[in-house]
VEXPATOR-227622 format. One record per residue: residue number from 1; y, z, x of N, C-alpha, C in turn. Coordinates in steps of 0.2 Angstrom, whole numbers, plus 2048, in hexadecimal, padded with zeros to 3 digits. Example, Ala and Ser with C-alpha at 12.3 -4.5 7.8 and 13.67 -1.06 7.14 Angstrom:
VEXPATOR-227622
nr->1	ny->7E4	nz->827	nx->842	cay->7EA	caz->827	cax->83E	cy->7F0	cz->827	cx->842 $
nr->2	ny->7F5	nz->823	nx->840	cay->7FB	caz->824	cax->844	cy->800	cz->827	cx->840 $
***
This chain:
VEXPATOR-227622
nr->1	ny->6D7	nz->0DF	nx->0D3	cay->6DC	caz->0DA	cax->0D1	cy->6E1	cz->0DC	cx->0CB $
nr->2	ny->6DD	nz->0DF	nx->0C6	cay->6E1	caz->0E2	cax->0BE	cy->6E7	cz->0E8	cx->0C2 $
nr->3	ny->6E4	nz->0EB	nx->0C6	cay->6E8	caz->0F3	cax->0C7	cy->6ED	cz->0EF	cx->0CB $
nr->4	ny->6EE	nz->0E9	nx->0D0	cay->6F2	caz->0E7	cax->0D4	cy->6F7	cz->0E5	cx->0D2 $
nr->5	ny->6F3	nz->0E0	nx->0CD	cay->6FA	caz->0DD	cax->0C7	cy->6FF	cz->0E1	cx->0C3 $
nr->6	ny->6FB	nz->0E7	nx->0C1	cay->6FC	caz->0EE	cax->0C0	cy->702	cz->0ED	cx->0C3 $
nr->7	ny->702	nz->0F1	nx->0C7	cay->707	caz->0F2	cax->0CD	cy->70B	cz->0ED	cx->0CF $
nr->8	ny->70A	nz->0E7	nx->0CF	cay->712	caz->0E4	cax->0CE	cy->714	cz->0E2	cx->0C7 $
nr->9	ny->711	nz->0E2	nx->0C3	cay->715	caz->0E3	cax->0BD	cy->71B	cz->0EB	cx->0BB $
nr->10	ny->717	nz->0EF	nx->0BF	cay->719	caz->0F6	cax->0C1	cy->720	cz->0F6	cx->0C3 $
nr->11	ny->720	nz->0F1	nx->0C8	cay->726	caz->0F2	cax->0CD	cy->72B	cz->0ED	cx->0CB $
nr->12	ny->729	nz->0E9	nx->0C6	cay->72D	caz->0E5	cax->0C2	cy->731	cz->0E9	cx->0BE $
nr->13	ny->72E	nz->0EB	nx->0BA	cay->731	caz->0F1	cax->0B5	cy->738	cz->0F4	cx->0BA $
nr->14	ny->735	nz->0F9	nx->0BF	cay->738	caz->0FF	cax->0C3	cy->73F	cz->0F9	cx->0C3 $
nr->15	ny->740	nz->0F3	nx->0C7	cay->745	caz->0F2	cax->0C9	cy->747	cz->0ED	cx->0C4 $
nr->16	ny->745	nz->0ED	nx->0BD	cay->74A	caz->0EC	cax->0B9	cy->74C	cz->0F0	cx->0B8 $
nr->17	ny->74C	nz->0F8	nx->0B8	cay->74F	caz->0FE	cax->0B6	cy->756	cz->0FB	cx->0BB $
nr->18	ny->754	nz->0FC	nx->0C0	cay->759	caz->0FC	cax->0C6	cy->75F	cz->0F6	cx->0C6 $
nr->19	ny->75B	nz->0F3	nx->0C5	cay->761	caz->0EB	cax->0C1	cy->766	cz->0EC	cx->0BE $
nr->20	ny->765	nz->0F1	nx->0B9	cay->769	caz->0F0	cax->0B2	cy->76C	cz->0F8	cx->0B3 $
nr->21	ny->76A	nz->0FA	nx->0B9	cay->76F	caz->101	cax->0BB	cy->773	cz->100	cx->0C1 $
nr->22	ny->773	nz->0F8	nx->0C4	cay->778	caz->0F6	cax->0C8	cy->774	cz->0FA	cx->0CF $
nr->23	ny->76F	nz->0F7	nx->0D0	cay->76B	caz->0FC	cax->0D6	cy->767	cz->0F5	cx->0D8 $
nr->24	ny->76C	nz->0F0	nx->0D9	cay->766	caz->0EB	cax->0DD	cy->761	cz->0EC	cx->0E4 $
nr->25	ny->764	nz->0F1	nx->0E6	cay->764	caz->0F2	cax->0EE	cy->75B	cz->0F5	cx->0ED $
nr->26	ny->75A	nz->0F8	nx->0E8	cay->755	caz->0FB	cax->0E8	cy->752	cz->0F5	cx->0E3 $
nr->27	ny->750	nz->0F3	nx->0E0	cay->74F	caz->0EE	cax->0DD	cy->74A	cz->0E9	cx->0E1 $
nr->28	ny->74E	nz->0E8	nx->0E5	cay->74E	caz->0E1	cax->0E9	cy->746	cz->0E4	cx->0EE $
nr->29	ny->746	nz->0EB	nx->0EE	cay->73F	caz->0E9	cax->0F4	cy->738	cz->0ED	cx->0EF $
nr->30	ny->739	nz->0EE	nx->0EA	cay->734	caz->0EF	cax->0E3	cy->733	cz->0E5	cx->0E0 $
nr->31	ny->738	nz->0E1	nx->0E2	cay->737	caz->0DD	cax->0DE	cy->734	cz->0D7	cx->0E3 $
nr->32	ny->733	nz->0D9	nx->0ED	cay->731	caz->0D5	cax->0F0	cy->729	cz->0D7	cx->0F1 $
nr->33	ny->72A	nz->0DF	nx->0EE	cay->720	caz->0E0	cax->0F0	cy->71F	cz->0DD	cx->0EA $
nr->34	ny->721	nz->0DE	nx->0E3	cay->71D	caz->0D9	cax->0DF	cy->71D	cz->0D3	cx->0DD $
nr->35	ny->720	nz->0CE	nx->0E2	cay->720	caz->0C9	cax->0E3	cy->71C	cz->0C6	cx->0E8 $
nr->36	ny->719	nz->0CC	nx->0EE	cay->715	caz->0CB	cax->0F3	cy->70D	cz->0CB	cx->0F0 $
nr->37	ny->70C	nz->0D1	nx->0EA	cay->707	caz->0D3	cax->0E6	cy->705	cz->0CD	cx->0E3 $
nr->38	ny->709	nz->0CA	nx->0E1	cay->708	caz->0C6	cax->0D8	cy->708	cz->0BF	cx->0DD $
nr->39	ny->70B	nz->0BC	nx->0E4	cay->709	caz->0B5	cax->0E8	cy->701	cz->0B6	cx->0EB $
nr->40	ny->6FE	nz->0BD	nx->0EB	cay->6F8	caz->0BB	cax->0F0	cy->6F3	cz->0BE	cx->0E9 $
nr->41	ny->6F3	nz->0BF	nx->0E4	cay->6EE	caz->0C0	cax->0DE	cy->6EE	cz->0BA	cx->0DA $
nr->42	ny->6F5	nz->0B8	nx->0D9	cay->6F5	caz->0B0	cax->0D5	cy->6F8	cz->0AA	cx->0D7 $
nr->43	ny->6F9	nz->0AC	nx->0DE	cay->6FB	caz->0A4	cax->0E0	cy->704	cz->0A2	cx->0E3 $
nr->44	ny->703	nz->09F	nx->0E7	cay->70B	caz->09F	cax->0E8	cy->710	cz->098	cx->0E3 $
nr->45	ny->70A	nz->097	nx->0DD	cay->70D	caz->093	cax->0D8	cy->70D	cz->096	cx->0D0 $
nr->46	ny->70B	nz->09B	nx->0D0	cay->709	caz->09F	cax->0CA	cy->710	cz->0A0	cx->0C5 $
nr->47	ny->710	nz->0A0	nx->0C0	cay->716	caz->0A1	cax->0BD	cy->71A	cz->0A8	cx->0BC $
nr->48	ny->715	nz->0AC	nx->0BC	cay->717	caz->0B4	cax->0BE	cy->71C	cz->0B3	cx->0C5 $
nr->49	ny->717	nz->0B2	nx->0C8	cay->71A	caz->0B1	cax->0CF	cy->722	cz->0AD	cx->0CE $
nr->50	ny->720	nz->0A7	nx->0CD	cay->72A	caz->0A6	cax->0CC	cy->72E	cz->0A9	cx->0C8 $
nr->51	ny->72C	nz->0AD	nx->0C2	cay->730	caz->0B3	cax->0BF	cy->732	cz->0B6	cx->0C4 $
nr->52	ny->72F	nz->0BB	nx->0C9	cay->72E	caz->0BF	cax->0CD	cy->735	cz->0BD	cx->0D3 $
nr->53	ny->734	nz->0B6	nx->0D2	cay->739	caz->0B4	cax->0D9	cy->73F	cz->0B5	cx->0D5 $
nr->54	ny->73F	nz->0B1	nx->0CE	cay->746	caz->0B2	cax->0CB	cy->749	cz->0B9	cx->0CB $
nr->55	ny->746	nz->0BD	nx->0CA	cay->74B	caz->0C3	cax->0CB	cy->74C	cz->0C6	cx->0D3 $
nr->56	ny->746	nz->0C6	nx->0D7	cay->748	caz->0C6	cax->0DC	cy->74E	cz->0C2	cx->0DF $
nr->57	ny->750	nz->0BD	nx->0DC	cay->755	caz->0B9	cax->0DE	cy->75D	cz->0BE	cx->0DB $
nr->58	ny->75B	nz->0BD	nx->0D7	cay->760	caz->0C1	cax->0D4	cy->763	cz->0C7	cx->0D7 $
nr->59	ny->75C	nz->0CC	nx->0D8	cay->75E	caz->0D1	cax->0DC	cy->763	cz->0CF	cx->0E3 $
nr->60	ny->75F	nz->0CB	nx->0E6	cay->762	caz->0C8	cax->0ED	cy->769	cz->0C6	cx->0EB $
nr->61	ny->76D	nz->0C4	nx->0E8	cay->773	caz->0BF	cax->0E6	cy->77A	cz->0C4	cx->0E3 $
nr->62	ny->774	nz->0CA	nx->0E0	cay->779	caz->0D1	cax->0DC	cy->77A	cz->0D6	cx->0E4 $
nr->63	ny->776	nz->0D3	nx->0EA	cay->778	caz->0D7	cax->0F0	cy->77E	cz->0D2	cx->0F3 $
nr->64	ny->77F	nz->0CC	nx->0F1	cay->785	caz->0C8	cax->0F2	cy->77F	cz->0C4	cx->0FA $
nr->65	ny->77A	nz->0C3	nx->0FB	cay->779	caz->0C0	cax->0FD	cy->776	cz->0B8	cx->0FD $
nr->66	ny->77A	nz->0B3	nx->0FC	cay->77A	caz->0AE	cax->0F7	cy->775	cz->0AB	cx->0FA $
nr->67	ny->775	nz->0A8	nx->0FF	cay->772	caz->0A3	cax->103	cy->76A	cz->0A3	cx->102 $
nr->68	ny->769	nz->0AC	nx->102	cay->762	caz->0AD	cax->102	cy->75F	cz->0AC	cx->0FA $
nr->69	ny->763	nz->0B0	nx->0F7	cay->761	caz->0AE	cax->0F0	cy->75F	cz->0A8	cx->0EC $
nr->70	ny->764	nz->0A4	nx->0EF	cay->763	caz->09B	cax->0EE	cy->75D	cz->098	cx->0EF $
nr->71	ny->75B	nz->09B	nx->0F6	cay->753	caz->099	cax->0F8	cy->74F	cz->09C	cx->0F3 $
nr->72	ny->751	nz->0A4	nx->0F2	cay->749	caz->0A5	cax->0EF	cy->749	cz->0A3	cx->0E7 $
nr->73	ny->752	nz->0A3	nx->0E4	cay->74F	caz->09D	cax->0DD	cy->74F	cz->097	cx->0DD $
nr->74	ny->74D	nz->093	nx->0E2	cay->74F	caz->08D	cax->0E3	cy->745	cz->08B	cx->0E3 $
nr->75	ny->741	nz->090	nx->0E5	cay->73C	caz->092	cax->0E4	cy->739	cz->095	cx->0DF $
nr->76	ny->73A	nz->097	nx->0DB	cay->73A	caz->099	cax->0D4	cy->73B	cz->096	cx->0CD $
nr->77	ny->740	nz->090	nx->0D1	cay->741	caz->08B	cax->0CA	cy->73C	cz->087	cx->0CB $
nr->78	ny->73A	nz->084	nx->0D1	cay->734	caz->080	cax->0D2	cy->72F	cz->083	cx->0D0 $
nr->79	ny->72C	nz->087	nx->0D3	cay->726	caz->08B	cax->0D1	cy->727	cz->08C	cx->0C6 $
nr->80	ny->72C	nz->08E	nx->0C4	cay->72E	caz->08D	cax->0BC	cy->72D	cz->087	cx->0B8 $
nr->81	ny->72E	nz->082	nx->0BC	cay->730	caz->07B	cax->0B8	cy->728	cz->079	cx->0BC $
nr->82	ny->725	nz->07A	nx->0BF	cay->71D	caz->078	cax->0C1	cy->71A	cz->079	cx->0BC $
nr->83	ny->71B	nz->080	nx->0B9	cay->715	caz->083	cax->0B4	cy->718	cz->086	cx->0AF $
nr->84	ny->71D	nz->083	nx->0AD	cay->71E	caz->086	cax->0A6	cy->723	cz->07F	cx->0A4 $
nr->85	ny->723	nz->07F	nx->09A	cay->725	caz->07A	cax->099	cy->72D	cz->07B	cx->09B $
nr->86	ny->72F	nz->073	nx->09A	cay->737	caz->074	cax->09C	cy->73C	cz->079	cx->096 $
nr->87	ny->73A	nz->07A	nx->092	cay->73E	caz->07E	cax->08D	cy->73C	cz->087	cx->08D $
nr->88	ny->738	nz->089	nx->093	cay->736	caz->08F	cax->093	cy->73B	cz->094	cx->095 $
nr->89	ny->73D	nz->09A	nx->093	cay->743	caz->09D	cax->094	cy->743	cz->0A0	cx->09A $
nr->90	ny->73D	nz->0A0	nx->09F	cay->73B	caz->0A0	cax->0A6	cy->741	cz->09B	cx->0AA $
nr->91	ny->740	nz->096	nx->0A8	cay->742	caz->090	cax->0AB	cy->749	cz->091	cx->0AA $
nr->92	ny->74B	nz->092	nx->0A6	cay->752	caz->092	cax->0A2	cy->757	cz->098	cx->0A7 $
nr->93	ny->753	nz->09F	nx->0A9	cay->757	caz->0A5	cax->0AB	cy->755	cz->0A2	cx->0B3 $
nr->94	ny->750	nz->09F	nx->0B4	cay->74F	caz->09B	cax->0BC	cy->758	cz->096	cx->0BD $
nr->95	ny->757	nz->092	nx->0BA	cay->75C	caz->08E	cax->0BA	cy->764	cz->091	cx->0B7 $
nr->96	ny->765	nz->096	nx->0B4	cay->76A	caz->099	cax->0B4	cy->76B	cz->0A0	cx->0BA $
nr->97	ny->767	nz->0A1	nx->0BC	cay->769	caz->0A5	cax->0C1	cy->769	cz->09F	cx->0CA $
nr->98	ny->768	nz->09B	nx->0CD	cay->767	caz->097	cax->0D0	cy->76E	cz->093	cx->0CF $
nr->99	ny->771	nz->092	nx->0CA	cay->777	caz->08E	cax->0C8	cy->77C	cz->094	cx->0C9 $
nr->100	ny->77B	nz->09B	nx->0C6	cay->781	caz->0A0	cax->0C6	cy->782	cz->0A0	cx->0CF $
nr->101	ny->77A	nz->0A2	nx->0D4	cay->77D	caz->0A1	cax->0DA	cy->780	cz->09A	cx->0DE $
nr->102	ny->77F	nz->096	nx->0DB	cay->782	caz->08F	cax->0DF	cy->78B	cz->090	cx->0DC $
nr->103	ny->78B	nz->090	nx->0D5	cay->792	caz->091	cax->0D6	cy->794	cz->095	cx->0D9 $
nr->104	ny->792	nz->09D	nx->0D9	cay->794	caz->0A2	cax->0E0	cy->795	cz->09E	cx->0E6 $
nr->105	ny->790	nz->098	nx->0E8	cay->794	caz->097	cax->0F0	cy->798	cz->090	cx->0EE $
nr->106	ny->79C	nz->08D	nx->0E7	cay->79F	caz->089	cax->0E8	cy->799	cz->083	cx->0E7 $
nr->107	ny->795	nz->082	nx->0E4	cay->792	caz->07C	cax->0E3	cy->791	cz->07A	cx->0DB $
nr->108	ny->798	nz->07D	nx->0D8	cay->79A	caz->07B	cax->0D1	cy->795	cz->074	cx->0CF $
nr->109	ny->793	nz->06E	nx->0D5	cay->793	caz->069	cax->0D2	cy->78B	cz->067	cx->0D3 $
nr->110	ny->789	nz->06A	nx->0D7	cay->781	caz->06A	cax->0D7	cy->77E	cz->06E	cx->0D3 $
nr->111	ny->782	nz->076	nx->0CF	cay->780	caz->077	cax->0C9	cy->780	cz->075	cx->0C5 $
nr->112	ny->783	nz->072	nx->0C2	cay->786	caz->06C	cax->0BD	cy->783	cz->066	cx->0BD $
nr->113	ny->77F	nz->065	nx->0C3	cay->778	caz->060	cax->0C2	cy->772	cz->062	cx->0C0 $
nr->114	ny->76F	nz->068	nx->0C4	cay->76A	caz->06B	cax->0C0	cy->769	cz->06D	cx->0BA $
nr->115	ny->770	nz->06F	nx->0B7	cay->76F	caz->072	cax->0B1	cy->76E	cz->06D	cx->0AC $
nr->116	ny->772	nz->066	nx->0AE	cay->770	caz->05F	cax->0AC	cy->76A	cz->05C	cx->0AB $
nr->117	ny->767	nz->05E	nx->0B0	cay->762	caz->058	cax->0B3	cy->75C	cz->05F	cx->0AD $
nr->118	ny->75E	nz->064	nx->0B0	cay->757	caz->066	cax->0AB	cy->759	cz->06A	cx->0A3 $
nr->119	ny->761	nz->066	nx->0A1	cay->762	caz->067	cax->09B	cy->764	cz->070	cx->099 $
nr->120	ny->766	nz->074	nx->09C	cay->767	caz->079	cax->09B	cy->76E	cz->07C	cx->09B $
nr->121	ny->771	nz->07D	nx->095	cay->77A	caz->07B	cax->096	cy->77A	cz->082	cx->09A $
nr->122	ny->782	nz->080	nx->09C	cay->785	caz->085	cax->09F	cy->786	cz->08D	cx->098 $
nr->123	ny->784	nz->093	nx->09E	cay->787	caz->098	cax->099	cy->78B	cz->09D	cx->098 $
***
């Protein structure tokens, strides 16, 4: 179980290297096996786990592929806002990223609600 968690903590690492060197592409499938790692050792409500969606989402949305990203942090804000208090900075980079890709496909106005509804100004 320790050595598993190991290993996607591992691969979380890896693809924040990649992130921040503009290499989503490679990211994004370091960021789904430790997301697949981290739902079947702690649960598909575990907080790690909606971390793990958030930046998987990210990766997915820096490949301009909007639609998909939306679901997987649309999934991640919930799983966030389930198990962590509402002022957690979890919660906060879920909701700000989730809002960046909604105004990406033009939905300026249901950003603008959620950041509402759960208090998180615009950045």
């Amino acid at each position: 179980l320790g050595d598993d968690l190991h290993v996607a903590r591992s691969l979380e690492r890896i693809s924040e290297f990649h992130m921040k060197s503009g290499r989503a592409a490679e990211a994004e499938p370091l960021l789904r096996e430790a997301a697949d790692i981290i739902r079947r050792l702690s649960g598909a409500e575990h907080a790690h786990y909606g971390r793990t969606l958030t930046e998987l989402g990210k990766a997915i949305a820096a490949l301009d592929r909007l639609a998909e990203a939306e679901t997987v942090l649309r999934e991640a804000l919930s799983i966030c806002r389930l198990k962590l208090p509402p002022d957690a900075p979890e919660v906060r980079e879920a909701v700000n990223a989730l809002c960046g890709v909604l105004e990406r496909q033009d939905k300026q106005n249901e950003a603008r609600q959620i950041r509402t509804e759960l208090e998180v100004p615009e950045r």
